[in-house]
C-alpha positions in Angstrom: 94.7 79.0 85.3 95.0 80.4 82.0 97.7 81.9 80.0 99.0 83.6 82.6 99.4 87.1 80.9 97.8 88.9 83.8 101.0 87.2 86.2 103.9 89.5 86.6 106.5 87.5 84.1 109.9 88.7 84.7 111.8 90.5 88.2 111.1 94.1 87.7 107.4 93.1 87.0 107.1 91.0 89.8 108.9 93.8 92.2 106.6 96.2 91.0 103.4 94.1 91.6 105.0 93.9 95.3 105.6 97.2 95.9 102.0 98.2 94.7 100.6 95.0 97.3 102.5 96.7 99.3 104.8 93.7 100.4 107.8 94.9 99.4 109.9 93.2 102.1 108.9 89.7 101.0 110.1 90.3 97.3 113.3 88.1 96.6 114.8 88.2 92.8 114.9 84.4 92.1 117.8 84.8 90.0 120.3 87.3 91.8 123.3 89.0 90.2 126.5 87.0 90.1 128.7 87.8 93.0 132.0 89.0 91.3 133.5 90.2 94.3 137.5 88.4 93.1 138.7 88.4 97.0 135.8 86.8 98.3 136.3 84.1 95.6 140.4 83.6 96.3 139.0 83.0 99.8 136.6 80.5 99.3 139.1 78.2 96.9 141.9 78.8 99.7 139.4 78.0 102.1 138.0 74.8 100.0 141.8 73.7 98.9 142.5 73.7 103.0 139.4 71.9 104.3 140.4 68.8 100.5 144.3 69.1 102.1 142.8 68.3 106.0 140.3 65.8 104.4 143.5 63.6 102.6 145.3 64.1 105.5 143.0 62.7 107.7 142.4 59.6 104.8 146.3 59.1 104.9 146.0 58.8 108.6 143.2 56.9 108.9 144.5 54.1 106.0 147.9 53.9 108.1 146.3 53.5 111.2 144.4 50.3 109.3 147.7 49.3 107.3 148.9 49.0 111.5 146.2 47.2 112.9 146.3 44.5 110.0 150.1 44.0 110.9 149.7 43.3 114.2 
C-alpha cells in the first residue's frame, strides 16, 4: 500500500476528502469532542449510583432469601 502520504491523515483532512467525494453524510470524526455538558454527567452518576443501590438491594434480598431456605 505504500507510505500512505496520499491518505487523508488527520479529521479535517479526511472531512475534506468527503466533502470533495461528495459523501459528506457518511463522514464520522473517530475521535469526537468530549461531552462536557456537567448536568448530563450529575445525571448519569445519579442514575448509575441508583441502578449499584437497586443491584445490592436485590443481592441483600436474594442472600436472605438463601440464609431462609438453608434454615428450614
Amino acid at each position: 500500500m505504500g507510505s500512505g502520504s496520499t491518505r487523508p491523515n488527520n479529521a479535517d483532512d479526511k472531512m475534506i476528502a468527503a466533502i470533495e467525494r461528495g459523501d459528506q453524510g457518511e463522514f464520522k470524526d473517530r475521535k469526537p469532542v468530549k461531552n462536557t455538558d456537567k448536568k448530563l454527567i450529575k445525571e448519569k452518576e445519579a442514575r448509575t449510583e441508583k441502578a449499584q443501590e437497586k443491584t445490592e438491594r436485590l443481592k441483600a434480598l436474594r442472600l436472605a432469601a438463601e440464609k431462609e431456605a438453608k434454615a428450614k
